[in-house]
N, C-alpha and C positions, 0 to 999 in steps of 0.2 A: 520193377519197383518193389516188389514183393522178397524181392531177394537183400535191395537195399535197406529194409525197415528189417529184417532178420539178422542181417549184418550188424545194425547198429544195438538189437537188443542184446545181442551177444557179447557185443563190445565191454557193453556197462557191468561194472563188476560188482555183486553180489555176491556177498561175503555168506558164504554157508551159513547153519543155523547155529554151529558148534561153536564155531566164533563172537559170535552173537554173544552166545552165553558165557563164552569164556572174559569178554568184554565188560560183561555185566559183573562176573563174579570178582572182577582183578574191582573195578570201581567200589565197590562193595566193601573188599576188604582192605583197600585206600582209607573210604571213612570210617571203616575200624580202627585200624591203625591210627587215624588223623584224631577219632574222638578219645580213643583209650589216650592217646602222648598228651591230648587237649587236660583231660582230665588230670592226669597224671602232675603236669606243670602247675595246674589250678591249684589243686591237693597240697603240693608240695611250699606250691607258692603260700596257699593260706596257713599252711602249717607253719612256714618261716613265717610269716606275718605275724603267727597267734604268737609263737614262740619267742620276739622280738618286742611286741605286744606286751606280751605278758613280764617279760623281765626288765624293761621300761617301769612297767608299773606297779612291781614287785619293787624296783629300785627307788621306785617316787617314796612306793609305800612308805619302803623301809627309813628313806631319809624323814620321813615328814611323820614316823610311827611314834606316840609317846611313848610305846615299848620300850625303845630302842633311845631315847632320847628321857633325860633327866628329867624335864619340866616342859611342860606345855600349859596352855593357855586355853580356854575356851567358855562358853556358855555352860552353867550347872544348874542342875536342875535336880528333884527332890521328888522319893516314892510316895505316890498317897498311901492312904492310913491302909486301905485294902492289901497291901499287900503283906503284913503283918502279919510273921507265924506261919506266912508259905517258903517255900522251900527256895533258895534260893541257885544258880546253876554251879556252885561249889558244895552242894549239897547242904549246908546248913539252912537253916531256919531265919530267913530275917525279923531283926528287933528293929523294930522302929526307935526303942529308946537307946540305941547301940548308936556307935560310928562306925557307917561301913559304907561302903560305894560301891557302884558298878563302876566298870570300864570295860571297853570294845577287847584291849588286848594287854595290860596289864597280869601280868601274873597272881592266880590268888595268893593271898596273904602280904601281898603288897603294900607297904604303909604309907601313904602320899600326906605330904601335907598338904590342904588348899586353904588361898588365901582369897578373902573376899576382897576385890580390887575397890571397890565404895566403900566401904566399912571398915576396912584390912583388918576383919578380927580372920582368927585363923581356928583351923583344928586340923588334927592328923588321924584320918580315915584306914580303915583295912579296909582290900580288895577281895569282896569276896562275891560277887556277881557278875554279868557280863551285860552290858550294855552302855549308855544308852542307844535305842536303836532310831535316834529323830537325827538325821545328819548334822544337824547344827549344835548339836549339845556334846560337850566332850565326858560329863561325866552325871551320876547320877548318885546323891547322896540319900542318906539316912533321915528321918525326920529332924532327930535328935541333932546330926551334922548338922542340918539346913536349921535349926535353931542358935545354934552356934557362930553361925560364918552371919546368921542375921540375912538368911533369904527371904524368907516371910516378907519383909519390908522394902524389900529392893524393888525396882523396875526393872532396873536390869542385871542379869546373876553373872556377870562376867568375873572369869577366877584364875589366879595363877596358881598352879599343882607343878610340886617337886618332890619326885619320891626321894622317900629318907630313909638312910640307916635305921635297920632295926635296934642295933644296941645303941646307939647317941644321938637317937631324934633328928640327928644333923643332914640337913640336905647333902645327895651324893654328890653334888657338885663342888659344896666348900669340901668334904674331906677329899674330892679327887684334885681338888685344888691345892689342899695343903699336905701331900705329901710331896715330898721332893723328886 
């Protein structure tokens, strides 16, 4: 009996200690491999994504940018007195009693016409600041401006803005229109 029960212990096979660890080490560097490729895919993937992402919304931008577009439309709104005689982000000095405006992305020196849509008195602004920075307002005038277009009195300051020719006051869109 004792020979049988030594028999069978023999049988069962017990994998050395070296194997062991060489089983350990091969699994090991499986989920190396498996996490380094994991990562690599993610990476790559959120990089196409950001990339794809982002030129989507560079593309919205640019369609929907007043920059890039003649006239746009929005909410205006008007600097309090406070800021008078501070510097403004084109380096000059804002005049309250001047006509000047900010805008997000206008170029400075920019000469926009805006027209009060209730009122339709109009005046033609230089772009010499950068803002507004409230998402709902497209631009932001001078005191002097907002005396003019008759903000003061309005409830609501909805305006139509078309940058113009500097030498013929003329919106860029009749002279792109009236050349042949």
């Amino acid at each position: 009996m004792c020979g049988a029960a030594s028999s069978a212990i023999t049988s069962v096979s017990i994998r050395p200690r070296h194997s062991l660890r060489h089983t350990y080490s091969m699994s090991k560097q499986i989920a190396s491999i498996f996490s380094t490729a994991l990562l690599l895919v993610a990476t790559g993937c959120s990089a196409a994504c950001a990339a794809t992402e982002k030129s989507s919304s560079a593309a919205r931008e640019k369609s929907a940018s007043p920059a890039n577009a003649k006239s746009f439309s929005g909410l205006a709104d008007y600097y309090a007195d406070m800021y008078h005689g501070r510097p403004t982000a084109s380096g000059a000095l804002h005049d309250k009693t001047k006509l000047m405006a900010a805008h997000r992305t206008l170029p400075f020196g920019t000469r926009v016409r805006i027209v009060n849509r209730l009122t339709k008195k109009s005046c033609i602004v230089v772009i010499n600041d950068r803002g507004p920075f409230t998402k709902n307002k497209v631009i932001d005038v001078s005191r002097a401006a907002a005396q003019e277009l008759g903000l003061f009195s309005c409830k609501t300051r909805m305006v139509d803005c078309s940058v113009v020719d500097k030498r013929t006051e003329a919106p860029l869109e009749e002279i792109a229109c009236s050349h042949p």
